[in-house]
N, C-alpha and C positions, 0 to 999 in steps of 0.2 A: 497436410504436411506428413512425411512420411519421416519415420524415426529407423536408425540403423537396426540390422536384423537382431543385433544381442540386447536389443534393448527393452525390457518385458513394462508397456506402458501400465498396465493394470495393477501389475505388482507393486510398482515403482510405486502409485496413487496411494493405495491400500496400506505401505510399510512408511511411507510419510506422513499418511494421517493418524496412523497408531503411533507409531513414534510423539507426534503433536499434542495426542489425545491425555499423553504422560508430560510434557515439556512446556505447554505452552504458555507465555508470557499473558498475565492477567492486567490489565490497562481499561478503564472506565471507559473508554469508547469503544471496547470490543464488546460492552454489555448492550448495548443496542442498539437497535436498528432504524432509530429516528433520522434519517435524512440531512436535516439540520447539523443535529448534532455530530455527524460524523462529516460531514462536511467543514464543520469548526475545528476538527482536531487535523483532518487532514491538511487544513492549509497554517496549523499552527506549527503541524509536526514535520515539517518541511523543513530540511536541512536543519533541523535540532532534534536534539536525544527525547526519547518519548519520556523517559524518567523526568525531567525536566519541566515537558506540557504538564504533566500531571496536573501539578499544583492551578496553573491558571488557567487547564480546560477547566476546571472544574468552578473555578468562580467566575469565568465569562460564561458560561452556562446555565448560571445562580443567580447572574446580574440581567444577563441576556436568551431568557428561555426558547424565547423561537427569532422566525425570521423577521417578524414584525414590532420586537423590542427592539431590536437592533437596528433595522430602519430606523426608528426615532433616538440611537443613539447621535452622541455628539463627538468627532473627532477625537477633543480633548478626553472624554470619559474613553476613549478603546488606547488612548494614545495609553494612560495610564495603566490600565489595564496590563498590556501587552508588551510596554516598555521592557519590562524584566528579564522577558524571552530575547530581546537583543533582533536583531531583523527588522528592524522598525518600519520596513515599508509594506507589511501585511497590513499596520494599522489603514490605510488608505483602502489597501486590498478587500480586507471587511469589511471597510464602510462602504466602498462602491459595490461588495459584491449584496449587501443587503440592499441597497436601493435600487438596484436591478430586478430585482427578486420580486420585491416589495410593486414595482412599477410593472415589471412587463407577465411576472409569474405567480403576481396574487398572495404572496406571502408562500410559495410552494418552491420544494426543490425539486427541477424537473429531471424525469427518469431518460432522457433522449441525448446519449454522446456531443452530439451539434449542440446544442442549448446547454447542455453544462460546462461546453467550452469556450460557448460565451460569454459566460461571465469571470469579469474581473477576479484574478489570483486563481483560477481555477485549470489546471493545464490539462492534459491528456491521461498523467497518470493518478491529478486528482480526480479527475472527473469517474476515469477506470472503478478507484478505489470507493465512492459514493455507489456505482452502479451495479458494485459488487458489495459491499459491504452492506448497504442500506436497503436493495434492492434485490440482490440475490442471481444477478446476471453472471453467466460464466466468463467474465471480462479477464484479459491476463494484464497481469500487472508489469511492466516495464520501467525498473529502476537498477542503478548501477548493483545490486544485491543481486535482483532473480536472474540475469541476465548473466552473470558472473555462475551463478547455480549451473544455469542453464548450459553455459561454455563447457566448465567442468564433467557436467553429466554425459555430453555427447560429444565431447572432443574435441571444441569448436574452439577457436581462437576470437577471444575477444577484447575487443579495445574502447578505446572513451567512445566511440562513434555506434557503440551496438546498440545501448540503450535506444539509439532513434532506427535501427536497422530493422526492415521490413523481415527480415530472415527470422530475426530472433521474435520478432512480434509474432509470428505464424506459430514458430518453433512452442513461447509459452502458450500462447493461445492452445495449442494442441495437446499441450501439460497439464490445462487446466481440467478439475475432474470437475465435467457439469454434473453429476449428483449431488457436489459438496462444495460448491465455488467460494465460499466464503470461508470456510473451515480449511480447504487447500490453499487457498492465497495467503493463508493467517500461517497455517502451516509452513509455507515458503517462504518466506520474510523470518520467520524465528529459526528456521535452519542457516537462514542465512546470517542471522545476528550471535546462537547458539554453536553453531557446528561449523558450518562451510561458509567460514572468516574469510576478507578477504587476506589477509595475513596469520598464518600459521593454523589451517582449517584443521579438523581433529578427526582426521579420516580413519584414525582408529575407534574411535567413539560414532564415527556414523554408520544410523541404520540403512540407509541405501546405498552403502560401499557396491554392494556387488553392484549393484547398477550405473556405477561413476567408472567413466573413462580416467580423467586423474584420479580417483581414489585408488584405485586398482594398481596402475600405473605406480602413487607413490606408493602402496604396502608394499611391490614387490622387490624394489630397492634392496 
């Protein structure tokens, strides 16, 4: 994917991740790289505020250490558990996605796109986020945030239907710095919750103004 000619990719990589390396949002499943465990927060933290998971990643995780407690969990024990987060249809989601696991993946979470979107509650951009996150694959993340980044940066017009647009998956995918794929994905998600809002973004506070087509755009107003 070829990026317009004012657009210096290298730069761009290098002044996001320094930027991050002072900014970045500290969350108990950004401390490691257990598989499991970032697979748990991923499908908790689905359409609810990460400040929120905090509290009950961290005692399903207490109660349920790997993939194989959780297999032997019971409905009612996840029901109670998770109630609190409100979504209540993950509880089902965890439970079938552990008994999947547990039956066809040996208690493992597997590192292969197809099979991790096999299983129950697990979508495209969860699966992304395990493969990047737990695994360290240069995977782009595709959610209404980076995608909104992404629009802004290069000029792009985008609407509810980008998040699934083959353009904009090439376009982050080519964003992504494979020397640092976990560290830039983590990087792009907090510029996006930090800086580049989707309402009232702080383009005077951002460090890659020179590299944003709106940013540019609104300073010169």
């Amino acid at each position: 994917m070829e990026f317009p000619c004012h657009f210096d990719l290298k730069s761009f990589r290098k002044v996001l991740l320094a930027w991050w390396s002072e900014n970045q949002r500290d969350y108990p499943w950004r401390r490691t790289r257990d598989p499991y465990a970032i697979a748990v927060a991923e499908v908790l933290l689905h359409r609810t505020r990460a400040d929120q998971v905090v509290p009950t990643y961290r005692e399903f995780l207490k109660k349920y250490p790997s993939v194989s407690q959780l297999a032997k969990a019971s409905i009612k024990e996840l029901r109670t558990l998770i109630y609190p987060l409100g979504l209540h249809w993950r509880v089902d989601l965890l439970y079938d996605m552990a008994q999947e696991l547990h039956l066809k993946f040996r208690d493992l979470i597997p590192t292969r796109r197809e099979d991790l979107e096999s299983l129950p509650g697990v979508s495209h951009y969860i699966a992304t986020a395990i493969r990047c996150f737990a695994f360290g694959y240069p995977d782009a993340l595709l959610d209404t945030n980076t995608v909104r980044i992404c629009g802004r940066l290069l000029g792009i017009s985008v609407t509810d239907g980008s998040r699934r647009s083959e353009k904009f998956r090439k376009l982050l995918e080519a964003l992504v710095d494979t020397k640092n794929p976990r560290e830039f994905n983590y990087a792009l998600l907090d510029h996006g919750a930090l800086i580049c809002r989707s309402r009232n973004p702080l383009c005077n506070e951002c460090s890659v103004k020179q590299h944003c087509c709106y940013g540019r755009r609104k300073l010169r107003r």
